[in-house]
Each structure stands twice: as structure tokens, then as C-alpha cells.
N, C-alpha and C positions, 0 to 999 in steps of 0.2 A: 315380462311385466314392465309397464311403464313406471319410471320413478319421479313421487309427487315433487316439486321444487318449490323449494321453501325462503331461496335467495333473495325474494325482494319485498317478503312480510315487513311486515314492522316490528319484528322482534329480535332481540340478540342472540337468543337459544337457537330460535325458528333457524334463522342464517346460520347458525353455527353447526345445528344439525346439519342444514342443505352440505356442507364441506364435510363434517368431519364424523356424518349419523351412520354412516355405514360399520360392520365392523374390524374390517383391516385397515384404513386408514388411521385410524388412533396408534393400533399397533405399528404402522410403518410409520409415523413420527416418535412413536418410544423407542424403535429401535434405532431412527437417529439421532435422538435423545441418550440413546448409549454407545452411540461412535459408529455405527453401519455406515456406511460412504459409497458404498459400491451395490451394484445390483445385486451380483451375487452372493453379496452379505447378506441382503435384506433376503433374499428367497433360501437362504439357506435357515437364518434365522426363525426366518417363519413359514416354511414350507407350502407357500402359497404357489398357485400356477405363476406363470409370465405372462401371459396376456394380462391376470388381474391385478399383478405386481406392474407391470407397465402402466394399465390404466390409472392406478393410482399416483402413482409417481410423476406422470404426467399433469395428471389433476393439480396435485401438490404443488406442482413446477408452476402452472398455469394460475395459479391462487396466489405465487407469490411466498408460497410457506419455504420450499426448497428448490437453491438454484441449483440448477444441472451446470457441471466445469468438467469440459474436456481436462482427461489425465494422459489422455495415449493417443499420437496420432493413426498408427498403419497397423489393425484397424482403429479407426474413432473408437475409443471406449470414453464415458464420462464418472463421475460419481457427483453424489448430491450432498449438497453443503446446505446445514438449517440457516435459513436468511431471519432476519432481527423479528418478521411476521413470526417466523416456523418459531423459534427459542422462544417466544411468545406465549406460544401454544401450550408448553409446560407446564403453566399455570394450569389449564385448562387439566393435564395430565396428572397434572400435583392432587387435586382437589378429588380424581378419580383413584389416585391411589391412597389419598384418605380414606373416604367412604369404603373403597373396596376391603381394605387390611383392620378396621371398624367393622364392618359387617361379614364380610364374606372371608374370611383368612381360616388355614386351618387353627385345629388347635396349637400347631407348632408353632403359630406364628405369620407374620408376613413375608410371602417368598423374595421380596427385594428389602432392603432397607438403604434409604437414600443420606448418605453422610457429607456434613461439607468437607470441601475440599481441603481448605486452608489448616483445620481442626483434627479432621475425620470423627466429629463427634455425630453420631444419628439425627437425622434433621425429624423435629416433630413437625409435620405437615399442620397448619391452621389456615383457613381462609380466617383475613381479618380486616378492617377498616382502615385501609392508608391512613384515615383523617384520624382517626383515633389508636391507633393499633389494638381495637377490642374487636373479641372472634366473631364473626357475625354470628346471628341467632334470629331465625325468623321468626320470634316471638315477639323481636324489637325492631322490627324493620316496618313498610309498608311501599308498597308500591305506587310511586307519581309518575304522570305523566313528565316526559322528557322531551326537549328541543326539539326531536328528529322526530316524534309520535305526530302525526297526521292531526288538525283537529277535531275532524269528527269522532276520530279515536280517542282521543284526547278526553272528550265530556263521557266517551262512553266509561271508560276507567274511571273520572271520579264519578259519576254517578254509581260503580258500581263501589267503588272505596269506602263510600258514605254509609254511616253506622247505621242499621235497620233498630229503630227503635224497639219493635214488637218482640227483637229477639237479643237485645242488650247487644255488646261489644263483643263479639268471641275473637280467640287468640286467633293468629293467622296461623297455618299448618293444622288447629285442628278440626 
């Protein structure tokens, strides 16, 4: 099956899917989010094949998310180190391990819980407002056009932003 590519929408999701929409990718940045460095961390970790652990890892390297650093010369072996892109991506991670231990967790609870370091106190996960430190809520947001949005995308967004009188103001999300 050919895969759709989504790299050069005009959208942050759209791109972010094209990298990171599959689903061991995310897991192979979690698990260098939890110290894997080596190949055979990661496939033990996650008992994925080698071809598809390669092609990943590859990808990753080529995106910039994780450098490949020779460890051994005779044979070459390397491990992969999250570059300031990849440690980036946590965010991206954080925000999925909100939602997921919110909705999907057993009743026992959530199977990771993520503590600072310095503390070891449990960190509550919030997406929030740099500009404000208040938690987002798409009840209070709306979506504008941005710098990078094309203009004919541009008028098509606020035209569709714009309140329909015939049906009042509804909230966003519902």
C-alpha cells in the first residue's frame, strides 16, 4: 500500500502526522525518552522486526529527531542520542500520555507515572498557555490564520471562522 504524505500541507498536525502517524515511531521515541541508546534496546523493548526498527530509526535520524554516534569501532556499532528536535517531541508525548491515563488507563491506574527529577514528586501533565500559564480549552480558543498559511487559505479559514448568524455562535468542539 502506498503511503499518503502529508509533509508539505499547510498544517502542523498534517506534518506531524507525515513523521510521527505511524504507530511505532512514537513508541521508539518513548523508549528514548526512557534511556534506549542502542538498537538492541529498542527491539528488545519493543519487539518489533529489524527491518522495521531500522526503517524507523533511519527516518528519525533523517528528520533530525535522533543522531546516530558510533560507540564501537571493529564492528561499527552506533546508538542514538535524542537531538534538541527529538527531546522536543515529549511534548508531543506528554500531551498523549495525558489523554491516554484520562481516558484509556485501567482501573488501577496509569502504567507509567512521570516524576521530576530534582523533587521525585508525580508531574501532572497539563497542555497550557506559555503566554498565560492557563490550561488550554477549546471552548476558549479559535483558530486564525498564521504567517506560514498560504493566502488563498488564509480567506478560506476566516470565511469559514465567521459566526453563521442563522445558527447563533456555537462553542468550538461541539
Amino acid at each position: 500500500m502506498r503511503r499518503t504524505r502529508f509533509d508539505t500541507w499547510h498544517c502542523s498536525i498534517a506534518r506531524t502526522v507525515d513523521l510521527a502517524g505511524d504507530w511505532w515511531t512514537p513508541l521508539v521515541m518513548r523508549e528514548a525518552f526512557y534511556g534506549a541508546r542502542r538498537f538492541e534496546e529498542f527491539q528488545q523493548r519493543l519487539g518489533l522486526s529489524r527491518n522495521v526498527l531500522t526503517q524507523r530509526l533511519d527516518r528519525l535520524v533523517g528528520e533530525d529527531m535522533l543522531d546516530r554516534v558510533p560507540y564501537q569501532e571493529r564492528p561499527v556499532r552506533h546508538e542514538y542520542r535524542l537531538t534538541e528536535k527529538g527531546r522536543d517531541f515529549f511534548t508531543v508525548l506528554a500531551a498523549m500520555i495525558r489523554w491516554g491515563d484520562h481516558w484509556l488507563s485501567s482501573p488501577d491506574g496509569p502504567p507509567i507515572e512521570l516524576h521530576d527529577r530534582a523533587t521525585g514528586r508525580p508531574i501532572d501533565i497539563e497542555v497550557v498557555d506559555a503566554g498565560t500559564g492557563r490550561p488550554i480549552d477549546i471552548r476558549q480558543i479559535v483558530a486564525a490564520p498564521g504567517p506560514g498559511l498560504p493566502d488563498d487559505l488564509a480567506e478560506l479559514l476566516r470565511e469559514r471562522m465567521k459566526p453563521d448568524p442563522a445558527q447563533g455562535e456555537a462553542e468550538p468542539g461541539e
